[in-house]
TISE-376481 format. One record per residue: y, x, z of N, C-alpha, C in turn. Coordinates in steps of 0.02 Angstrom, whole numbers, plus 50000, padded with zeros to 5 digits. Example, Ala and Ser with C-alpha at 12.3 -4.5 7.8 and 13.67 -1.06 7.14 Angstrom:
<atoms>
497165066050390497755061550390498355066050390/498885064250354499475068450357500025064550394/
</atoms>
This chain:
<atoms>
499415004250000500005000050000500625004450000/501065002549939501815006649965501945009550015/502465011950044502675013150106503325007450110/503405004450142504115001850154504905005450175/505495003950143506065007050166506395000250191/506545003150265507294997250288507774999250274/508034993650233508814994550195509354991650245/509774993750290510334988350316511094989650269/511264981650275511914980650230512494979150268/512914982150261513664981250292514004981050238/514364974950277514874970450218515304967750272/515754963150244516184959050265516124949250271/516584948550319516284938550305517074938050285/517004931150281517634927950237518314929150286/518114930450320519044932050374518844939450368/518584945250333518704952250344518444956350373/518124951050439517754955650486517114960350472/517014965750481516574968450464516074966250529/515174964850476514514964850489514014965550436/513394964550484512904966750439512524960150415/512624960650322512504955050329511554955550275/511314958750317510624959750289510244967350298/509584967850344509134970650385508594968350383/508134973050344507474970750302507264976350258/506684977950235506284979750180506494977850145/506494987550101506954984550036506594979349990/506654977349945506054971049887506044975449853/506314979449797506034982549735505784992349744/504894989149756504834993949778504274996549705/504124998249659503535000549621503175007649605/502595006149599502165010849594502245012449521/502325017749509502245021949452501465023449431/501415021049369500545020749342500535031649334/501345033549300501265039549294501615043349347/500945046249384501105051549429500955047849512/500605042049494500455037849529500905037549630/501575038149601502305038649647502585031949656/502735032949722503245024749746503885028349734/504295020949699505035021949686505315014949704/505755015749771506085008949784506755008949764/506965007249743507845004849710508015001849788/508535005149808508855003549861509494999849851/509805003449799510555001749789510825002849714/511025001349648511385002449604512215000049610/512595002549567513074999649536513255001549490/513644997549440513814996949368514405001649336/514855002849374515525005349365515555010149431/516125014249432516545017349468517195018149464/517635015849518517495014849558517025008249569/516715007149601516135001149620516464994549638/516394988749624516704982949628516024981349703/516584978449740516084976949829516074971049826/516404966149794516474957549813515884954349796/515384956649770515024952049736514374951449795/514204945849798513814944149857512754946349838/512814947349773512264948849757511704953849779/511114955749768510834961749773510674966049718/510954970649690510854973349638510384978049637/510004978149689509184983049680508684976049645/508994972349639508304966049628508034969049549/508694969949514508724970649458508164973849432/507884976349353507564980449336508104984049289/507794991449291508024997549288507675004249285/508005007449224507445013349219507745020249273/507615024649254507635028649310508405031349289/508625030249259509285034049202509965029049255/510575030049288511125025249302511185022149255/511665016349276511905012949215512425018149204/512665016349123513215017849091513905018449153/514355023849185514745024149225514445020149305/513605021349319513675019749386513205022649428/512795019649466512435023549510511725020849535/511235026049547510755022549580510735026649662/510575025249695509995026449744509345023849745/508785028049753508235028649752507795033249798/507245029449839506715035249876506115034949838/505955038249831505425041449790504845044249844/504255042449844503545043849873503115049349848/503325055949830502655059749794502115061449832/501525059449840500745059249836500725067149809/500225070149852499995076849831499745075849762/499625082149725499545083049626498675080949646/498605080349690497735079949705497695072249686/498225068149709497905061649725498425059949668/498575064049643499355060149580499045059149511/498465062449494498035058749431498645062749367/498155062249309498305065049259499105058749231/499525064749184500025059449183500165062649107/500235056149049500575058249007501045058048977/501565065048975502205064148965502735058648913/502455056248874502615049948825502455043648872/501835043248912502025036848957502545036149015/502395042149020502775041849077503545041349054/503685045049005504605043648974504785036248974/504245032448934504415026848933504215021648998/504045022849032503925020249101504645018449140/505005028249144505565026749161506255025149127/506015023049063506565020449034506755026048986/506665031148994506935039648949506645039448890/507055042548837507015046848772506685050948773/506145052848735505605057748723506165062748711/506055067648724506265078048728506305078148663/506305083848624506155086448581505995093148572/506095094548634505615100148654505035101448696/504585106048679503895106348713504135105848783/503685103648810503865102848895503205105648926/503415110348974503215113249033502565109849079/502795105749106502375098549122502175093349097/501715089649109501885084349089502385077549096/502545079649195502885076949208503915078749198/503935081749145504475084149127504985080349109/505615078749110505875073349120506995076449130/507435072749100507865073349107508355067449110/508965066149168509425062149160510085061849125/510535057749102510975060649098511355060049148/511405062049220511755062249285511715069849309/512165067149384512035072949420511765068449486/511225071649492510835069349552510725073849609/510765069249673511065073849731510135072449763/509765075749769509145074949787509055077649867/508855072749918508635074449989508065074250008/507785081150042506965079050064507095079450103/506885073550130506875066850184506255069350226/505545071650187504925073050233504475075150192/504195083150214503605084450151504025090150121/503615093750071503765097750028503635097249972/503965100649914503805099449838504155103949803/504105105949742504185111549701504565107049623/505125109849613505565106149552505295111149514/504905108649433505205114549388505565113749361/505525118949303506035119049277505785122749196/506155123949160506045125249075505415130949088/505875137849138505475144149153505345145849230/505705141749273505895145049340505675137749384/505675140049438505455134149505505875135149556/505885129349613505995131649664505755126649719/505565129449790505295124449816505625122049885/505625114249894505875111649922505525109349980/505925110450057505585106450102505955102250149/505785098650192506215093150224506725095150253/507145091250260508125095750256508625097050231/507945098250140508435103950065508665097250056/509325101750030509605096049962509755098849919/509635095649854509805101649769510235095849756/510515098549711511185095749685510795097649603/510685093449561510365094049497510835090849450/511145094749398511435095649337511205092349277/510845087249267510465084349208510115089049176/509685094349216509175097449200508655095949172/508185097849134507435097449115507165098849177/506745093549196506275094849260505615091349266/505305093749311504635089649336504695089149420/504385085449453504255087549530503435088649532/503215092849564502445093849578502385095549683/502115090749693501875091249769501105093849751/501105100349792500625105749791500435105049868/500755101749888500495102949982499815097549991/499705096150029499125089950036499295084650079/500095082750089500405077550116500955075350072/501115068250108501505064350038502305067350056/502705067649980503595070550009503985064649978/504355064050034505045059250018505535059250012/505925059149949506375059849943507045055649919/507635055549943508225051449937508575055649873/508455050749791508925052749759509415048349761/510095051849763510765048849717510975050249659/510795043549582510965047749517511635042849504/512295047049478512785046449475512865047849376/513145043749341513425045849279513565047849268/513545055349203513815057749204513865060449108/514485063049086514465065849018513915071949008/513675070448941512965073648921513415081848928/512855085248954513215092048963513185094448896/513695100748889513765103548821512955105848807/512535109948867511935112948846511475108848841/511515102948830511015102148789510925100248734/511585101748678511635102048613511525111048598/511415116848667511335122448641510535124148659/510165119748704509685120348719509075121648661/508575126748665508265130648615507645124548617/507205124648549506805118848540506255122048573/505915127648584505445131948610505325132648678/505765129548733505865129948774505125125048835/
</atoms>
């Protein structure tokens, strides 16, 4: 079974006052067929600056792993050791999360790019980002600050890692109109 995240919401009532107006498990929580990972949508928005009035929940929504056009996601993410994560193939998995196939050979299979900058927190657990040629490994505490890199995550430990992304919109960086196809 998933793991559950409690989401609490602070907002305002109709005279201003600040409360909380919702404390609960988040709802959109899914299992990824590739890489067999929980990803709960905690929070999006559409624009920035962020419009607050609207009484809705905008994690209900569906959504690929990419922000919208000028907005934001939050997301925790569940990685399952590479033991229990099952073979994954990189074309399902692109389109799983909504992404454009590469056009370059990829490293992993789980190889993968946004166009954001994502502020990534491990929350609990360890795990290893790659990268085109290089790695680095992460344990509960780190936070990487990621550039719309080419990446994969691989949990090599034999416990599950959790992590809090924030992906923010952002303009396609110049390198990856210089990025080599061989890579």
């Amino acid at each position: 079974m998933p793991r559950q995240t409690r989401r609490v919401i602070a907002d305002h009532d109709e005279s201003g006052k600040a409360l909380i107006v919702a404390d609960g498990f988040t709802p959109n929580v899914k299992v990824r067929k590739a890489g067999n990972l929980t990803s709960t949508l905690v929070w999006v928005t559409d624009e920035t600056p962020a419009r607050l009035d609207s009484g809705e929940d905008p994690s209900l929504r569906e959504t690929g792993v990419a922000p919208p056009p000028g907005g934001s996601i939050l997301r925790i993410v569940d990685f399952p050791p590479a033991a229990e994560a099952g073979e994954v193939d990189n074309a399902s998995m692109l389109a799983e999360m909504g992404l454009a196939a590469g056009a370059a050979p990829v490293r992993h299979a789980s190889m993968h790019r946004t166009r954001s900058i994502d502020y990534a927190i491990v929350l609990e657990g360890e795990i290893d980002m790659l990268l085109d040629d290089s790695e680095v490994h992460l344990k509960a505490g780190d936070v990487l600050i990621q550039k719309a890199t080419n990446h994969a995550w691989v949990n090599r430990s034999d416990a599950n890692c959790r992590i809090a992304f924030v992906l923010i919109d952002a303009v396609e960086p110049e390198a990856w109109r210089k990025a080599p196809s061989d890579h």
